[in-house]
C-alpha positions in Angstrom: -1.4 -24.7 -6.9 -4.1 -22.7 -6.2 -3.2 -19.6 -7.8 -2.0 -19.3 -11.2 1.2 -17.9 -11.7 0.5 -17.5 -15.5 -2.9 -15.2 -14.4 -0.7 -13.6 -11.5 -2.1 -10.0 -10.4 1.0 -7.9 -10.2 2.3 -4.8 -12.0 5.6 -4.9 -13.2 8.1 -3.9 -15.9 11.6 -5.1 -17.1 13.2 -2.2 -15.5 11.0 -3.0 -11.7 12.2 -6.9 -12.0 15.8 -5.9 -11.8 15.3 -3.1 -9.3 13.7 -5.4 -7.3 16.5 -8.5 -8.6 19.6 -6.1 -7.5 18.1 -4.2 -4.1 20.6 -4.0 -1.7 20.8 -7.3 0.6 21.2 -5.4 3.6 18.2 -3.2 3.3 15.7 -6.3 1.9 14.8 -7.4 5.6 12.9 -10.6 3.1 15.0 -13.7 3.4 16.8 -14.3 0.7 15.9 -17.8 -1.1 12.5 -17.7 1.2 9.4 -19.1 -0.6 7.6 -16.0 -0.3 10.3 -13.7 -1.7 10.4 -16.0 -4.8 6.8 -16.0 -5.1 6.8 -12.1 -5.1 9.5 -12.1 -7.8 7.7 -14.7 -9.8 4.4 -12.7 -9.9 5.8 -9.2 -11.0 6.9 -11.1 -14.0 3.3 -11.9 -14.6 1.7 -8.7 -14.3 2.6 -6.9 -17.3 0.8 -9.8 -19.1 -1.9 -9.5 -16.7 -2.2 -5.5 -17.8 -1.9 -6.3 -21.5 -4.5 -8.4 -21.4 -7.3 -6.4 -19.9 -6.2 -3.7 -21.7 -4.4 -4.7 -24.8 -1.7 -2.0 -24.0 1.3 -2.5 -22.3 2.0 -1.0 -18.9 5.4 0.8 -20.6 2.9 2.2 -23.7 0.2 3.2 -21.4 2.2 4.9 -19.0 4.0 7.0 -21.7 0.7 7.9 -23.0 -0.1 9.4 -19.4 3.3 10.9 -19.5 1.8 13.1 -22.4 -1.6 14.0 -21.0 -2.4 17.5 -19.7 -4.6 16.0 -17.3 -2.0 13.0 -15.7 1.4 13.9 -16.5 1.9 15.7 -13.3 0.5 13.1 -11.2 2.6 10.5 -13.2 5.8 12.5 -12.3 4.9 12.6 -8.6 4.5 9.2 -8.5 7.6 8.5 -11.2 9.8 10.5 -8.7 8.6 8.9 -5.3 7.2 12.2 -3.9 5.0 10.7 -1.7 5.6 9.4 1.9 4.5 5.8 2.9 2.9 5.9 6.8 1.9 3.8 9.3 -0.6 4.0 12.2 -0.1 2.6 15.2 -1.5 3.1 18.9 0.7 4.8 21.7 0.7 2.2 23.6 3.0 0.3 21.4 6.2 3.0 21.7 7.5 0.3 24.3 7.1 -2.3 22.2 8.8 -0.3 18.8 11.8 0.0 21.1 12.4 -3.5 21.9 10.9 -5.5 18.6 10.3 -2.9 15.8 7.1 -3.4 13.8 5.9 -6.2 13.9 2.3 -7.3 12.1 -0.9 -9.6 13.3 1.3 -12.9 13.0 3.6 -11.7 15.4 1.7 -9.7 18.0 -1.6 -11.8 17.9 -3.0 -8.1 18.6 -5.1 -5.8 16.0 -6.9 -2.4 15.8 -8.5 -3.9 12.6 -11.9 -4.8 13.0 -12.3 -8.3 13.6 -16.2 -8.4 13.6 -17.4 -12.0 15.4 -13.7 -13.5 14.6 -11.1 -14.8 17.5 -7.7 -13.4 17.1 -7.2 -16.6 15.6 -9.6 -17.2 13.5 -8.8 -13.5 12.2 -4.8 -14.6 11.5 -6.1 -17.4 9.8 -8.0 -14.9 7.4 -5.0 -13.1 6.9 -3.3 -16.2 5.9 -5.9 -17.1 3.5 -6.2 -13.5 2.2 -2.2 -12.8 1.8 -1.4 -16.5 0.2 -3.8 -15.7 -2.4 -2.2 -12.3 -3.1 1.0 -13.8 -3.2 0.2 -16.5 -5.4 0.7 -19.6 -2.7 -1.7 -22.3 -1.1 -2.7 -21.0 2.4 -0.6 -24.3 4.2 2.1 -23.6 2.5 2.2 -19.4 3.2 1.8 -20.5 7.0 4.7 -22.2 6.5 6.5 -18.9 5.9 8.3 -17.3 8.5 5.5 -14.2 10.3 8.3 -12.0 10.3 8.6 -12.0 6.7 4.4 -11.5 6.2 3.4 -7.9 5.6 3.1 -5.0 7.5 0.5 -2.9 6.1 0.5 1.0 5.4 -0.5 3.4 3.2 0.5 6.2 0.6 0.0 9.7 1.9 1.2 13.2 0.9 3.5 14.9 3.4 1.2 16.7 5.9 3.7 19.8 6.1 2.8 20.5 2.5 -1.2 20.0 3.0 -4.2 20.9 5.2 -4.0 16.9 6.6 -7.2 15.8 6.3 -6.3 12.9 3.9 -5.4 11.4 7.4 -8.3 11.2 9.6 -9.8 7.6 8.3 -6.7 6.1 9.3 -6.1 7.7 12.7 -8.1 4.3 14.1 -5.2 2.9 13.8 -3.2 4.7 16.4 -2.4 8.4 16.9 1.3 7.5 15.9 2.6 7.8 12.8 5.6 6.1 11.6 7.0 7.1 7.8 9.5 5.0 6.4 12.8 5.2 4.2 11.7 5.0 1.0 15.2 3.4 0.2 15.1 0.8 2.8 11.4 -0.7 1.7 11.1 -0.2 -2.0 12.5 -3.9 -3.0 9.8 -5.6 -0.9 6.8 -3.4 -1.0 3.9 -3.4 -2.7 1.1 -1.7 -3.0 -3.6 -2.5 -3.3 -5.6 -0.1 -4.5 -7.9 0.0 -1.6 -8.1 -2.5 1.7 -7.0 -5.8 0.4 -8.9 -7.6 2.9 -12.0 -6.0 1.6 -10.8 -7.6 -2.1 -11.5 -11.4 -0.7 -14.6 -10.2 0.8 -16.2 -8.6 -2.5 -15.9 -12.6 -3.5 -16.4 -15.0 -0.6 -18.3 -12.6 1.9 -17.8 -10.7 4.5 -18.2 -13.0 7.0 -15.9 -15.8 5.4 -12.3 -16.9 6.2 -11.7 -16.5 2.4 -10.0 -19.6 2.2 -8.9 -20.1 -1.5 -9.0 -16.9 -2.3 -7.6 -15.7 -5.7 -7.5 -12.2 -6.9 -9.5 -12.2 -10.3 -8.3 -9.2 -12.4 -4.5 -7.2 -12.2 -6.3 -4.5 -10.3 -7.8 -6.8 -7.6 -4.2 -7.9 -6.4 -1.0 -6.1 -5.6 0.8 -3.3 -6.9 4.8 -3.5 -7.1 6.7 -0.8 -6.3 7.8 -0.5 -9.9 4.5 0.1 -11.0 3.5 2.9 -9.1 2.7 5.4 -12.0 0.1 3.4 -12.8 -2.0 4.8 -9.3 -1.8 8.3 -11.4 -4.6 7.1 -13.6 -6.4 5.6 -10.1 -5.5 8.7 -7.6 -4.7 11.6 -10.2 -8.4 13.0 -10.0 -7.4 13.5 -5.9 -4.4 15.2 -6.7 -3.7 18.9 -7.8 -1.9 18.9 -11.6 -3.3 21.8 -12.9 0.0 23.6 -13.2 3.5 22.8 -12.9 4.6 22.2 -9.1 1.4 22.0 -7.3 1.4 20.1 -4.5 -1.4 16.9 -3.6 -3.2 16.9 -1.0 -4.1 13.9 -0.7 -4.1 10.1 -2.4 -7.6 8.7 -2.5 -9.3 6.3 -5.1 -11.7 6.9 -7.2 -15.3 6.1 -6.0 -17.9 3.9 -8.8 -19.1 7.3 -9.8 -15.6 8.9 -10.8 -14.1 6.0 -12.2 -17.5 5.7 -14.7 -16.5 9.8 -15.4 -12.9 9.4 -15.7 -13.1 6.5 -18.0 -15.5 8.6 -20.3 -13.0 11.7 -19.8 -10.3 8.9 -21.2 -12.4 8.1 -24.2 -12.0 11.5 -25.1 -8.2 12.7 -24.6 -6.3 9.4 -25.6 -6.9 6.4 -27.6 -4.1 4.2 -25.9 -5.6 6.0 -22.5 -9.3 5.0 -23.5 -8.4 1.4 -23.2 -7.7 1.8 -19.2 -10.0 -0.8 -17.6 -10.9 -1.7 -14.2 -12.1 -5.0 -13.8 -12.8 -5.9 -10.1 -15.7 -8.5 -9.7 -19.2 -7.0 -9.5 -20.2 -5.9 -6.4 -16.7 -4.1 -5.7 -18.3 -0.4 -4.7 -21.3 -2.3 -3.1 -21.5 -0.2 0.0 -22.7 -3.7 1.8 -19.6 -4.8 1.2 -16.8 -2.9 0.2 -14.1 -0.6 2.9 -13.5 1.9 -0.1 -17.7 2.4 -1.2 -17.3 3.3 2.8 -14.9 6.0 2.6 -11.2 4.1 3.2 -10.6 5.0 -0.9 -6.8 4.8 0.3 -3.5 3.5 -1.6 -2.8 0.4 0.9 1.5 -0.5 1.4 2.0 -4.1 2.1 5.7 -4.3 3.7 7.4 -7.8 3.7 10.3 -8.7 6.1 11.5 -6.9 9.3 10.7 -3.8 10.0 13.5 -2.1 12.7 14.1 1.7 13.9 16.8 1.5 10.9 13.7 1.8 8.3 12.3 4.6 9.8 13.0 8.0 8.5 10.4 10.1 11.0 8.0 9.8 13.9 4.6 12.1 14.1 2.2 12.5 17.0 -1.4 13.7 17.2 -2.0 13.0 20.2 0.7 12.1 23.2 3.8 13.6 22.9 6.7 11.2 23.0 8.4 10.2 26.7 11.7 11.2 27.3 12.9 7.6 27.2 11.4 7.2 23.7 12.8 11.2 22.3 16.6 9.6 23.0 15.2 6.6 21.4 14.2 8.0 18.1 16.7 10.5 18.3 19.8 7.6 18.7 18.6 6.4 15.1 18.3 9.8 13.4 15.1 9.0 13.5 13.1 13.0 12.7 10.0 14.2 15.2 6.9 16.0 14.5 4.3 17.2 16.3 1.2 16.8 14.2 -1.5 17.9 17.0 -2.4 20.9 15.1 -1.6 22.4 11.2 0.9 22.6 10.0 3.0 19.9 11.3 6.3 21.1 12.8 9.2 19.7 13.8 8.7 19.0 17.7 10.7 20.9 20.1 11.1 18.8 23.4 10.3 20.9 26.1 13.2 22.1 28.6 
């Protein structure tokens, strides 16, 4: 095999293996038994090694300490209780297709707004193929294997826009002007999360103009994220977020560039001992601006979603641009399914006119 499970680059802990063990069957929308939902299970059990091993900390220890800081323990309690919203882009032009099929990803369609420089359509699925089985821990032929509706749908973390000024949001509007946000209940046994464009992670290694075949993330911060981890992107995003008193609200959930990181680490030197030992260890060449999506300005929390996605997952619909048809209002509005109109600040609920 070409990844190793023992070296696996997931974040997990006890408690996140039987959260994601005991998630409700009918929400999953992952195949139960499937290949790839047995590799996902298999490499959260690895993480937390992973962690201790850059670190010498465990995740549980290091989190606590966070839990205590001045600095993070706000951002670690907004993360802790879920606060944030995970979105989706996606163009107008596929409301039709949302109706009939749900959301379905690159495998499915054999469309993308990603950039797909020189690269065929299929040429650019088979770098997703190369890129995901590598993040999931499986050789490429056998990830093809795997059903494409069971292959991610990707996303990101975001702060609700009714609470902020939005602009967290403009980078990913070439995505679509739609925004779908999803039940947080419905998605949290099979997502995980990359800090940053995981494409972009197999092209810090192999190039950007490679298919990234054999690609194997090289550090527990150059893979995914599990869901049950997600304190951990306090350390990562809390310098983007407002904890200076007691219920602020983030705006928004960025990374931290080359420059903050080399700051923040300093800064943890000096407030923690267990916090000094936080270490990012993505290959050299990470932040080169040649290279790398986030050095560019995409310093985002990326969602990876496996399994089906249906109008049953979705818990609201925004629009910046085109305001929904009437066909698609009775749509969304059959599956409780919440409507904004996010074409100017703040976001409202949208009123369909009479």
């Amino acid at each position: 095999m070409i990844f190793s499970m023992r070296y696996a680059i997931i974040l997990i802990t006890l408690t996140g293996v039987l959260d994601w063990a005991h998630a409700d069957s009918t929400c999953d929308g992952l195949l139960a038994g499937s290949g790839l939902a047995r590799n996902l299970s298999r490499l959260e059990l690895d993480f937390d090694h992973k962690f201790f091993e850059s670190t010498g900390v465990s995740l549980k220890t290091f989190v606590q300490a966070a839990e205590k800081s001045p600095p993070f323990k706000h951002a670690v309690r907004y993360f802790k209780n879920e606060e944030f919203q995970v979105a989706m882009f996606r163009p107008e032009e596929a409301r039709r297709s949302f109706m009939k099929n749900g959301i379905t990803n690159v495998h499915q369609s054999k469309k993308t707004k990603a950039s797909a420089g020189e690269r065929s359509i299929d040429r650019y699925i088979q770098t997703r193929i190369n890129v995901e089985a590598g993040l999931v821990g499986m050789p490429p032929e056998s990830y093809a294997a795997t059903s494409a509706t069971d292959r991610p749908k990707y996303a990101l973390l975001r702060m609700n826009p009714r609470d902020t000024d939005g602009s967290y949001d403009h980078f990913a509007s070439a995505y679509g002007d739609d925004v779908f946000i999803f039940k947080k209940n419905r998605i949290r046994s099979r997502t995980t999360f990359a800090l940053g464009d995981s494409i972009d992670k197999a092209a810090t290694i192999h190039g950007v103009d490679s298919d990234f075949f054999g690609f194997t993330p090289q550090t527990w911060d150059g893979g995914l994220i599990p869901w049950s981890a997600r304190e951990i992107l306090a350390i990562e995003a809390g310098s983007n977020l407002k904890a200076s008193k007691e219920g602020d609200t983030p705006v928004q959930i960025f990374l931290a560039t080359e420059y903050d990181l080399k700051l923040k680490q300093d800064f943890l030197k000096m407030i923690d001992p267990v916090l000094a030992k936080y270490s990012r260890l993505e290959v050299p060449g990470f932040y080169d601006k040649s290279k790398s999506v986030v050095a560019n300005g995409a310093k985002y929390v990326e969602a990876q979603i496996f399994g089906e996605l249906k109008a049953e997952d979705i818990e609201a619909f925004e629009f910046t641009n085109t305001p929904p048809s009437a066909s698609f209002v009775k749509f969304l509005k059959s599956h409780a399914i919440k409507i904004y109109d996010a074409r100017r600040h703040p976001t409202a609920e949208y009123v369909v006119p009479k």
